[in-house]
DOLO-674433 format. One record per residue (C-alpha): residue number from 1; x, y, z. Coordinates in nm, 3 decimals, m for minus. Example, Ala and Ser with C-alpha at 12.3 -4.5 7.8 and 13.67 -1.06 7.14 Angstrom:
<drenros>
+------+---------+---------+---------+
! resi !    east !   north !      up !
+------+---------+---------+---------+
!    1 !   1.230 !  m0.450 !   0.780 !
!    2 !   1.367 !  m0.106 !   0.714 !
+------+---------+---------+---------+
</drenros>
This chain:
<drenros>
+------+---------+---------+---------+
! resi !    east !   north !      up !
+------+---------+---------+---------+
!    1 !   0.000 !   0.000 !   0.000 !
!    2 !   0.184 !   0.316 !  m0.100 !
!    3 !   0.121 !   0.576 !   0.170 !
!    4 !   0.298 !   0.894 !  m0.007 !
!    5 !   0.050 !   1.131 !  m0.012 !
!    6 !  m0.017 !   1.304 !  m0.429 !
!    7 !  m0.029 !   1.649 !  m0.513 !
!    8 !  m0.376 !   1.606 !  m0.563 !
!    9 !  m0.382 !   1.500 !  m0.204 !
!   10 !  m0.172 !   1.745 !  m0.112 !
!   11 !  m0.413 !   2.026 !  m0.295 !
!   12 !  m0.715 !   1.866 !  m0.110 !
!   13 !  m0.549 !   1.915 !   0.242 !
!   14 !  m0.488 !   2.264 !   0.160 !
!   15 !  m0.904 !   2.346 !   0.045 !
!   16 !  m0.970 !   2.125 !   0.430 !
!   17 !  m0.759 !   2.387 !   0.590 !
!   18 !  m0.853 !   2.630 !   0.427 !
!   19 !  m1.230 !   2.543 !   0.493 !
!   20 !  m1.211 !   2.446 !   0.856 !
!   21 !  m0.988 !   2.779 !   0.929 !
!   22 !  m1.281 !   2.977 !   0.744 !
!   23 !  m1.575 !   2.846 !   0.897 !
!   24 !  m1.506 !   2.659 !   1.186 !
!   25 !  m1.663 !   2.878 !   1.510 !
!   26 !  m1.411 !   3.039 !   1.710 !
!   27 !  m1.627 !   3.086 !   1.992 !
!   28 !  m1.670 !   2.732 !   2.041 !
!   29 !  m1.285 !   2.682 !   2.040 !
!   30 !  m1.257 !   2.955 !   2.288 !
!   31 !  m1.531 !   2.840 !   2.494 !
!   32 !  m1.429 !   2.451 !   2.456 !
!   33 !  m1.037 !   2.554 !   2.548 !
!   34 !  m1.166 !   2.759 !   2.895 !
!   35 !  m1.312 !   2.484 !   2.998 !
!   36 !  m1.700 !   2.467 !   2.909 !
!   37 !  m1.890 !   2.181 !   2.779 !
!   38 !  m2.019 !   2.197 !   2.380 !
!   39 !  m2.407 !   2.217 !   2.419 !
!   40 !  m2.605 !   2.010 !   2.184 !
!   41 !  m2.663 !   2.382 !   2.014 !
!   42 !  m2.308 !   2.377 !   1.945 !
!   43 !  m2.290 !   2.015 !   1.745 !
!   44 !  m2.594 !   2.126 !   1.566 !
!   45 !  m2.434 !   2.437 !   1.442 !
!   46 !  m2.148 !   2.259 !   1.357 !
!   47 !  m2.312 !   2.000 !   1.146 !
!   48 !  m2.526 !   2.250 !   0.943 !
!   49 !  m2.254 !   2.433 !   0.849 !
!   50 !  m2.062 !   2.093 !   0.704 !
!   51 !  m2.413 !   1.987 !   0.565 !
!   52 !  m2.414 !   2.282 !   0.356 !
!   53 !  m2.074 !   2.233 !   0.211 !
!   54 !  m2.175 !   1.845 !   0.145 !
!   55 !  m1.981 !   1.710 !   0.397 !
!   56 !  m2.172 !   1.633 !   0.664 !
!   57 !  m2.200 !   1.225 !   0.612 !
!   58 !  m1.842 !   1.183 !   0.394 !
!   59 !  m1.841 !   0.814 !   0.439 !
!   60 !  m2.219 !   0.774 !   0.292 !
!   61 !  m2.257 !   0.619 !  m0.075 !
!   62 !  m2.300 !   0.945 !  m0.335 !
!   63 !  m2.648 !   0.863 !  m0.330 !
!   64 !  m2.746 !   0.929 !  m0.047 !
!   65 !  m2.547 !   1.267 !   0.045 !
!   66 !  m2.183 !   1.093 !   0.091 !
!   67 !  m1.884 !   1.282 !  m0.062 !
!   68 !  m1.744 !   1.013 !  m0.282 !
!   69 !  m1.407 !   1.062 !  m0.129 !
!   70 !  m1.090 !   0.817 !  m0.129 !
!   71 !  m0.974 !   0.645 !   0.219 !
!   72 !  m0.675 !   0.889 !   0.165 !
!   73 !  m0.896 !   1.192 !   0.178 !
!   74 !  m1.090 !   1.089 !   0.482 !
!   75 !  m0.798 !   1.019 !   0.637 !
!   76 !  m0.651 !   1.396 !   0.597 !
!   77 !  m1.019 !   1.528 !   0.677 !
!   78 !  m1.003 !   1.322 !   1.023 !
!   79 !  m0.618 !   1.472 !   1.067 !
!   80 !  m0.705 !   1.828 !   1.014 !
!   81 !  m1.009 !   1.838 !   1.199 !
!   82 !  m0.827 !   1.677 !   1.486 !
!   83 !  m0.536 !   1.946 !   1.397 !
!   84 !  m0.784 !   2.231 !   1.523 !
!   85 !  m0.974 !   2.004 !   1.799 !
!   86 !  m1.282 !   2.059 !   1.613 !
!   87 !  m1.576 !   1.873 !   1.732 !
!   88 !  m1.680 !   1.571 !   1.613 !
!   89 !  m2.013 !   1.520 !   1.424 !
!   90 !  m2.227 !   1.317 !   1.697 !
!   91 !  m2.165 !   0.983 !   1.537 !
!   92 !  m2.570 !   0.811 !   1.634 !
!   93 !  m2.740 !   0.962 !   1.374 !
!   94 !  m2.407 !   0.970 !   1.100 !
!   95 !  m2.186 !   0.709 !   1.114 !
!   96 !  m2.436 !   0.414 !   1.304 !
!   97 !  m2.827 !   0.446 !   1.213 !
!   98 !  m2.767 !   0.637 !   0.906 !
!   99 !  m2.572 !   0.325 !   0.747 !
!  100 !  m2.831 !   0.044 !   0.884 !
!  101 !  m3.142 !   0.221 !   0.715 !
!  102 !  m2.973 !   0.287 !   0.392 !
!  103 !  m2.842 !  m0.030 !   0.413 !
!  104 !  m3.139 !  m0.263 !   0.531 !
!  105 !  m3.431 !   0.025 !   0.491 !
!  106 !  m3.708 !   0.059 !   0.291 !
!  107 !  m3.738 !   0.312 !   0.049 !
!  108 !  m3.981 !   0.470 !   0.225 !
!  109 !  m3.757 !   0.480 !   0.539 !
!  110 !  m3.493 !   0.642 !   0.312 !
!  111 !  m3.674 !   0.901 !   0.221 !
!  112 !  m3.806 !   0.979 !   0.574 !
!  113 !  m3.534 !   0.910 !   0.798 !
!  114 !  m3.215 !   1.005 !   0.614 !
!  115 !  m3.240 !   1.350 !   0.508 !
!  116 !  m3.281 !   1.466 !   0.859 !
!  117 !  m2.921 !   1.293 !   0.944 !
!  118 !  m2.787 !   1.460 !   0.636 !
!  119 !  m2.869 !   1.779 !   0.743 !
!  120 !  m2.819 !   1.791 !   1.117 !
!  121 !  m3.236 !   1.825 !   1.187 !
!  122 !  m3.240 !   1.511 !   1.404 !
!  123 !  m3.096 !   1.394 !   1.668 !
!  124 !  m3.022 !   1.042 !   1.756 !
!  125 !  m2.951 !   0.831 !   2.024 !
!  126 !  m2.880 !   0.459 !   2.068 !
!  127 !  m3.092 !   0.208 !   2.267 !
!  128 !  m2.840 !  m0.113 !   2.310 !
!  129 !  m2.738 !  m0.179 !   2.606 !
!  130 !  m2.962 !  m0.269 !   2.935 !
!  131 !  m2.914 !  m0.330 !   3.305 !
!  132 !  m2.752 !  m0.682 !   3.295 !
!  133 !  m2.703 !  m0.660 !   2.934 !
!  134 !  m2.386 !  m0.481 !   2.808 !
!  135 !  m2.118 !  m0.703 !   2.700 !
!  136 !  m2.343 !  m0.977 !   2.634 !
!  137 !  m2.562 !  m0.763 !   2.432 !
!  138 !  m2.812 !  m1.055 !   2.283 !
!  139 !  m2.948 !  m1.183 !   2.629 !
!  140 !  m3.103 !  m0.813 !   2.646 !
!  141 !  m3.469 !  m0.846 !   2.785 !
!  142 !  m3.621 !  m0.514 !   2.628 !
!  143 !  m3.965 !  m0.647 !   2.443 !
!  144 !  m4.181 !  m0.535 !   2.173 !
!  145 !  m4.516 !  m0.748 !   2.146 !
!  146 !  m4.691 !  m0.721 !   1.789 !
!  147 !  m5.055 !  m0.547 !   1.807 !
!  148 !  m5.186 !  m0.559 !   1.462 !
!  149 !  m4.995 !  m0.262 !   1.316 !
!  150 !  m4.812 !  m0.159 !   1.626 !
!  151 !  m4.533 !  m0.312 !   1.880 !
!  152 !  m4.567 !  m0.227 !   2.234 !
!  153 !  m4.228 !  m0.195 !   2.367 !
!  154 !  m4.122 !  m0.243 !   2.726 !
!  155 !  m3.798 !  m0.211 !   2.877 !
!  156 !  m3.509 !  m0.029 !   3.010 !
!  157 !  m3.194 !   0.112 !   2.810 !
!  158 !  m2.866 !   0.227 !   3.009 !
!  159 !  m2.601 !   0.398 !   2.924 !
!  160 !  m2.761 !   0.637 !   2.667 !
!  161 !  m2.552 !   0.852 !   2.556 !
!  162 !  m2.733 !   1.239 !   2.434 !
!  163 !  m3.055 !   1.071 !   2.506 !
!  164 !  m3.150 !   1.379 !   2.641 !
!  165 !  m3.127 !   1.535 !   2.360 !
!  166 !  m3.271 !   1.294 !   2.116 !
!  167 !  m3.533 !   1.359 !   1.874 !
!  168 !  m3.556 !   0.948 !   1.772 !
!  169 !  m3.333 !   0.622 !   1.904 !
!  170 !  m3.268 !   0.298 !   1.774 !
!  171 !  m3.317 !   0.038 !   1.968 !
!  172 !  m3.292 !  m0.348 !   1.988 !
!  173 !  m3.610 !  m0.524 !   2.157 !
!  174 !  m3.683 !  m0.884 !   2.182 !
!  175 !  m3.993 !  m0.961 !   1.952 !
!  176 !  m3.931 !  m1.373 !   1.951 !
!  177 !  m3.864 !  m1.450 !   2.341 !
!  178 !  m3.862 !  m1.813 !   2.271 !
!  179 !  m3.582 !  m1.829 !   2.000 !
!  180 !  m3.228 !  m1.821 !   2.056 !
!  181 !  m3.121 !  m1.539 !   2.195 !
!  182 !  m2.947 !  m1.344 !   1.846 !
!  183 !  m3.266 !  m1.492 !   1.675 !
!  184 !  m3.514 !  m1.317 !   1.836 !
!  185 !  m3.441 !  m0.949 !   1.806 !
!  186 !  m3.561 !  m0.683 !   1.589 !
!  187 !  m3.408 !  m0.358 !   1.566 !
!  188 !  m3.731 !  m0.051 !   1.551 !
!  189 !  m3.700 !   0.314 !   1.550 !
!  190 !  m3.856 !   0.510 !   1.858 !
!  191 !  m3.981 !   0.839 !   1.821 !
!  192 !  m3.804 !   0.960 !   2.171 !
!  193 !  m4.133 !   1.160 !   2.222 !
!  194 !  m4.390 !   0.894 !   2.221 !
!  195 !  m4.581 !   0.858 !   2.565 !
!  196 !  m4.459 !   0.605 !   2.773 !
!  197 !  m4.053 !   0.713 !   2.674 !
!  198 !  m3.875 !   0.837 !   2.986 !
!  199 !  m3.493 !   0.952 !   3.000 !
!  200 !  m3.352 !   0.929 !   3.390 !
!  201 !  m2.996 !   1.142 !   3.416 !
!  202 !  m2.691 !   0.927 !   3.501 !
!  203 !  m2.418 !   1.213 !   3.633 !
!  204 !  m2.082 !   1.054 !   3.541 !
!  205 !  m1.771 !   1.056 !   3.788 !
!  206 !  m1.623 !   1.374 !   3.599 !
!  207 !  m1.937 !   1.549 !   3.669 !
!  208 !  m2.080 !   1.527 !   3.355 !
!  209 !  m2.458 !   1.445 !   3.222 !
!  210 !  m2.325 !   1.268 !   2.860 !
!  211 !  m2.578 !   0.958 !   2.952 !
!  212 !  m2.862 !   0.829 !   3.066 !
!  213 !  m3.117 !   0.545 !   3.168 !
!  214 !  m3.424 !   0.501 !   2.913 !
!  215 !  m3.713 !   0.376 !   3.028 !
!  216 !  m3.996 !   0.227 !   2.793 !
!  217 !  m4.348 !   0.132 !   2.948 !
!  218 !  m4.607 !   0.042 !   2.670 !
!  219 !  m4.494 !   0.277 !   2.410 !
!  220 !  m4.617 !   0.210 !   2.091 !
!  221 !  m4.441 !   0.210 !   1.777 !
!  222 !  m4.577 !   0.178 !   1.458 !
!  223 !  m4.441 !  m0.148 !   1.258 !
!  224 !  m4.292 !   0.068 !   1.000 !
!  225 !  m4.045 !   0.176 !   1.203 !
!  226 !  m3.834 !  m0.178 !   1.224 !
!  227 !  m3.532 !  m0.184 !   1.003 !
!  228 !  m3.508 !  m0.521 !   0.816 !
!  229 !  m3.681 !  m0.828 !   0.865 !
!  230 !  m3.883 !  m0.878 !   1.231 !
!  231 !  m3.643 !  m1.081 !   1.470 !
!  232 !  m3.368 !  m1.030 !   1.219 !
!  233 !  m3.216 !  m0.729 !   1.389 !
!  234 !  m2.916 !  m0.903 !   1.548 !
!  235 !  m2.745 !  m0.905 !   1.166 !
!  236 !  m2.869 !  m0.505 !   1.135 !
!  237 !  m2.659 !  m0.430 !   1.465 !
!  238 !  m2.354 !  m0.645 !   1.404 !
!  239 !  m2.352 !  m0.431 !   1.123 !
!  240 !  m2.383 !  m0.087 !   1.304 !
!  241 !  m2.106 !  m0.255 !   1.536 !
!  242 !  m1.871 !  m0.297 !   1.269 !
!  243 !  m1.902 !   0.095 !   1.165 !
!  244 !  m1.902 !   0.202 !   1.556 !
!  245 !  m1.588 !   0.026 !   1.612 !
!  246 !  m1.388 !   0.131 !   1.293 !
!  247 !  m1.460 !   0.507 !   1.422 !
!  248 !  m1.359 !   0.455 !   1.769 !
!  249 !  m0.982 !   0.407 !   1.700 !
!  250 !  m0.974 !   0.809 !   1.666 !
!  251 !  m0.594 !   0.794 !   1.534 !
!  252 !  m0.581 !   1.172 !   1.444 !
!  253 !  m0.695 !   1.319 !   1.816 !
!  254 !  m0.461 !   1.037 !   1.972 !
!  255 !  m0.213 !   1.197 !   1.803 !
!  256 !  m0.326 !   1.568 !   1.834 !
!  257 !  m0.326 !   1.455 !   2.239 !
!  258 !   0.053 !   1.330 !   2.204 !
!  259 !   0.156 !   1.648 !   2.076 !
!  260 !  m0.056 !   1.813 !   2.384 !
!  261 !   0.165 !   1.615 !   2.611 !
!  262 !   0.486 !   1.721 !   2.430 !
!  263 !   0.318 !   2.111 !   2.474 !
!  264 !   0.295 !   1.986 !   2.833 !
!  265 !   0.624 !   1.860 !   2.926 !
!  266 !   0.774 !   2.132 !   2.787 !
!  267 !   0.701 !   2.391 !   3.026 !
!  268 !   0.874 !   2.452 !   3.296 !
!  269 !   0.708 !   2.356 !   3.632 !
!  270 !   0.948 !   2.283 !   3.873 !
!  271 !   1.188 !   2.589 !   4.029 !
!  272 !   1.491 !   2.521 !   3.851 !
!  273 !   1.346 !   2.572 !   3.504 !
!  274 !   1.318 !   2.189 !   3.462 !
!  275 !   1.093 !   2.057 !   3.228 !
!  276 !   0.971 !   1.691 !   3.189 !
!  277 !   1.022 !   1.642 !   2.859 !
!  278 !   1.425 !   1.652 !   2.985 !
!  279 !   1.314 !   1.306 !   3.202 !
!  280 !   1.423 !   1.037 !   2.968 !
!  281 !   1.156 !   0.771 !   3.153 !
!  282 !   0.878 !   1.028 !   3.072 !
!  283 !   1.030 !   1.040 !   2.688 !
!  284 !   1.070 !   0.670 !   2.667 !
!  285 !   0.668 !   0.615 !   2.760 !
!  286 !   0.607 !   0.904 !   2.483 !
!  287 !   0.802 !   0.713 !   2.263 !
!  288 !   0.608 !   0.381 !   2.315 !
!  289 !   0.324 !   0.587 !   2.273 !
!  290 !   0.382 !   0.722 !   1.930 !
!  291 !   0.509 !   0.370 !   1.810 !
!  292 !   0.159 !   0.149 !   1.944 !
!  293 !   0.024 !   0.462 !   1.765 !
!  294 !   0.181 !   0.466 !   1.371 !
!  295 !   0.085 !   0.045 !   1.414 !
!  296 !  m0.264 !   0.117 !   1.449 !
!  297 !  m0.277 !   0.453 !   1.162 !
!  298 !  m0.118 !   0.194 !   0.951 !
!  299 !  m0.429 !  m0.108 !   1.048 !
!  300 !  m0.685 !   0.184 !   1.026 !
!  301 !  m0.518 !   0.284 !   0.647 !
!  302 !  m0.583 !  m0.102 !   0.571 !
!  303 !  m0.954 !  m0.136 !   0.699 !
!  304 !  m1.033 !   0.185 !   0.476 !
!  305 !  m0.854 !   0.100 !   0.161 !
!  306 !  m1.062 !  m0.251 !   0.220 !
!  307 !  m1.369 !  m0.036 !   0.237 !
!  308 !  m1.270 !   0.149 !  m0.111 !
!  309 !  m1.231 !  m0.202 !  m0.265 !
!  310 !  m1.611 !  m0.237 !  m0.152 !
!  311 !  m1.551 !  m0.464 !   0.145 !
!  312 !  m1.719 !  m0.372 !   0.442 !
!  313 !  m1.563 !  m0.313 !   0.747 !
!  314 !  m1.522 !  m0.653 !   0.902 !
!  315 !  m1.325 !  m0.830 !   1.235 !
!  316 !  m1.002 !  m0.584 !   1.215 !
!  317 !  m1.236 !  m0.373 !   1.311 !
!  318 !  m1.221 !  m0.522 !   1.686 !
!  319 !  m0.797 !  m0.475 !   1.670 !
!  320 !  m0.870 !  m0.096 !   1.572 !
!  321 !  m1.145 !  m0.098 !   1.932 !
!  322 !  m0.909 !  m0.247 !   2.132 !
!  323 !  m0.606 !  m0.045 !   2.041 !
!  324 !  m0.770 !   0.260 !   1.967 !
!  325 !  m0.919 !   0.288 !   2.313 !
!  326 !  m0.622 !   0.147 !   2.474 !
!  327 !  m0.408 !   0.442 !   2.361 !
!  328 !  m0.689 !   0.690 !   2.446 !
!  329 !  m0.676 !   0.547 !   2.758 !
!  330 !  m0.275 !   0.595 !   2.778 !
!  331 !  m0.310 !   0.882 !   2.614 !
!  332 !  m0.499 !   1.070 !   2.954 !
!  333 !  m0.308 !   0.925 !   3.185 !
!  334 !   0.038 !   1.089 !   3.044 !
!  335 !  m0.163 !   1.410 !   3.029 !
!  336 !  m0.248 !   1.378 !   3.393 !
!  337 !   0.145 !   1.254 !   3.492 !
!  338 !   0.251 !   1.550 !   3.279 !
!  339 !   0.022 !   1.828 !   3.465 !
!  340 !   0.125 !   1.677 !   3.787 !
!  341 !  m0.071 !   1.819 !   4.074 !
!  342 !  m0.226 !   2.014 !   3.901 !
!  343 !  m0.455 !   1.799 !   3.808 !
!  344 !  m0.594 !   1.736 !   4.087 !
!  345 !  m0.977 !   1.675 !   4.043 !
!  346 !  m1.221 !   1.921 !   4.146 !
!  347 !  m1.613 !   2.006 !   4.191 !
!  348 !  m1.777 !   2.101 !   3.878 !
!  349 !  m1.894 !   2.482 !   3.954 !
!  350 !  m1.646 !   2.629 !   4.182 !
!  351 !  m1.660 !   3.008 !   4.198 !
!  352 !  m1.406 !   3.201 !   3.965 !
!  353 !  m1.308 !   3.422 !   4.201 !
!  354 !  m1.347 !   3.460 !   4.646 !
!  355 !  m1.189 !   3.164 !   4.884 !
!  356 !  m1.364 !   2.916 !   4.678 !
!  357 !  m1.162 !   3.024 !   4.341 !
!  358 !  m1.073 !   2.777 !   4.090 !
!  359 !  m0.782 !   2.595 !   4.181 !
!  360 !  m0.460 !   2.735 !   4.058 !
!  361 !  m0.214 !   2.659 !   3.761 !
!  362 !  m0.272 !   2.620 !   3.392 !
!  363 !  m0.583 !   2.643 !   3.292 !
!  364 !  m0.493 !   2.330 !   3.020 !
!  365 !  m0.442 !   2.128 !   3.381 !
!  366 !  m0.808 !   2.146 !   3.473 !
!  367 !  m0.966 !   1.938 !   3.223 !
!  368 !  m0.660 !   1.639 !   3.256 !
!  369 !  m0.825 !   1.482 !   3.560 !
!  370 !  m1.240 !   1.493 !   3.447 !
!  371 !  m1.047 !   1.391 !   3.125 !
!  372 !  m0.836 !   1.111 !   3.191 !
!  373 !  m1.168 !   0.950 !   3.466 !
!  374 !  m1.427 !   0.991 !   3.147 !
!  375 !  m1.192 !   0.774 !   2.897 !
!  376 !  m1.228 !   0.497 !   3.076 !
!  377 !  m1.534 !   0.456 !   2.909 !
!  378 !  m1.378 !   0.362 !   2.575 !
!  379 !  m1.229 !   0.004 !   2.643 !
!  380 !  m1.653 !  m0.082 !   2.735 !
!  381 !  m1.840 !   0.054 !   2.492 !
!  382 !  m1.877 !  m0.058 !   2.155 !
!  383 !  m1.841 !  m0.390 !   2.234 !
!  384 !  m1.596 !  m0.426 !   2.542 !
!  385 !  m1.235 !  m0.537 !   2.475 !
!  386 !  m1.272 !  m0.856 !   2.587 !
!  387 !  m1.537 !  m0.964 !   2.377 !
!  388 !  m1.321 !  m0.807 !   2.102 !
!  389 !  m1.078 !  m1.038 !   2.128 !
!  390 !  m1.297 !  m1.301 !   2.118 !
!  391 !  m1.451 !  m1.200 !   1.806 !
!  392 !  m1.049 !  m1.170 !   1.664 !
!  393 !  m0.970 !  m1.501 !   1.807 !
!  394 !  m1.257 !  m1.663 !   1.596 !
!  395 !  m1.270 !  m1.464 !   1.303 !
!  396 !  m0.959 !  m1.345 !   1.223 !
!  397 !  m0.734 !  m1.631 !   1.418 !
!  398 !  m0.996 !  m1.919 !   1.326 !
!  399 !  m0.995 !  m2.038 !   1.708 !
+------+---------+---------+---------+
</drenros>
């Protein structure tokens, strides 16, 4: 695979630049780099403005609103938007239920469902996992009984991320109790304000609302709303699987975040001027860093060029998970070696000013700690690494 990059290539990194330094919002950098959260007004705004450039779904078939790029120019557009820390396009509506319906939809679910992802209108969330029912995502217990033209769905959904938000979700519900368990599953589309659909706040450890518990108590959903063939769903979500996990590797902000820690190490903390960079044990784990890192650009440059062959996205999609999220994970916890105590945690809503002031040092320190404790997320969703490496031990090993 030759990995030299064209002039044409070269030309097309230059218009991305050009673009994101144009019309990316600068108050949402500022904001974002003083600490705030983005607000679901700020993704929106975000995606509308890529929508009307045409680039608000660039890995979707032509057809449908997709770009037609090459895995090369993907590849720069992920490495310059990570070059500015721009915010990622929530990836629900884009990069998991957009695929399945124009993939497995109807036409008439096409039509209906699709533009609204296109153009940042709608907001989606994902119903997968369930209380008892994460890693070993078929034995969830979530059911939707057939009424004539209707399911009645009853449940619970955890970890929901932006459900709070959501305008519609995608869920998996059990509509064959009595087959084996990936037999018996459909996956329907939930209008997230049909009576009987209640979101419950979970506050995360770094403070954060990002996701919540879903409840659903005899909400009704009209048939038309299941994706594929009824208790068929389980070969709709491997499917959305596959895409979810080829996105979490996030090789371009892993390496934007190494380059943070060299920023990092660089300055001088201690009295003496010294800086941690000069600590060869801190520049060997860098190191080690950066090398796990080019191993799994090089996997991810594979899995796309695959794609552009027309191959799906199939089981190196678990070694990008694992190692993705793995150096995410390694990724924080340099950042919060290199800030020192300085990244201590804190309370979410201290004060700027009196005895209860913000604590002091670099303002880049504060977001290390909330940081390094919300990545540990990663390695569990998606499919959690373990069962990764079963799926690579049977699929790709032949165990």
């Amino acid at each position: 695979m030759n990995l030299e990059f064209t002039a044409e290539d070269n030309a097309f990194r230059a218009e991305i630049r050009a673009f994101l330094e144009e019309n990316y919002p600068k108050d949402i950098t500022e904001r974002l780099g003083a600490g705030e959260e983005a607000t679901k007004e700020d993704y929106v705004r975000w995606h509308k403005i890529l929508a009307a450039k045409g680039w608000s779904v660039i890995s979707w078939p032509v057809q449908y609103g997709g770009t037609g790029w090459t895995p090369t120019q993907k590849y720069i557009w992920n490495q310059e938007n990570a070059r500015i820390d721009a915010l990622p396009l929530i990836s629900f509506g884009v990069a998991m239920v957009g695929p399945v319906i124009y993939t497995f939809g109807t036409p008439e679910q096409k039509a209906k469902f699709l533009p609204g992802i296109v153009s940042g209108d709608v907001w989606w969330c994902q119903g997968y996992s369930e209380p008892g029912s994460g890693s070993d995502l078929a034995s969830l217990r979530t059911r939707a009984v057939r009424e004539g033209d209707h399911y009645i769905i009853n449940g619970q959904k955890t970890w929901t991320t932006m459900a709070q938000h959501a305008d519609w979700g995608f869920f998996l519900c059990r509509t064959d109790p009595d087959a084996k368990k990936q037999e018996g599953i459909s996956f329907i589309l939930v209008d997230m304000k049909t009576p009987g659909v209640t979101v419950r706040p979970i506050i995360l450890l770094d403070g954060a609302h990002e996701v919540n518990d879903v409840f659903l108590e005899d909400v009704k959903v009209p048939v038309e709303n299941r994706v594929f063939e009824e208790n068929k769903g389980w070969t709709a979500a491997k499917f959305l699987l596959a895409h979810e996990r080829s996105g979490i590797a996030g090789v371009a902000r892993s390496k934007r975040g190494i380059d943070k820690i060299r920023q990092i190490a660089g300055t001088e903390f201690a009295d003496d001027g010294g800086k941690l960079i000069d600590d060869a044990n801190f520049r060997r784990k860098v190191a080690e860093l950066e090398i796990d890192l080019t191993a799994l650009e090089y996997t991810e440059l594979r899995s796309l060029a695959g794609e552009n062959a027309g191959k799906g996205p199939g089981p190196e999609t678990s070694i990008l998970k694992i190692k993705g999220t793995e150096i995410q994970q390694r990724v924080t916890e340099l950042a919060l070696e290199a800030v020192g105590h300085y990244g201590a945690p804190y309370f979410r809503g201290f004060p700027n000013d009196g005895d209860n002031a913000h604590p002091i040092g670099p303002e880049y320190a504060h977001h290390a700690a909330p940081r390094y404790f919300n990545v540990r997320k990663t390695s569990i969703y998606g499919g959690s690494n373990e069962i990764q490496r079963n799926i690579i031990a049977k699929m790709v090993l032949g165990l």
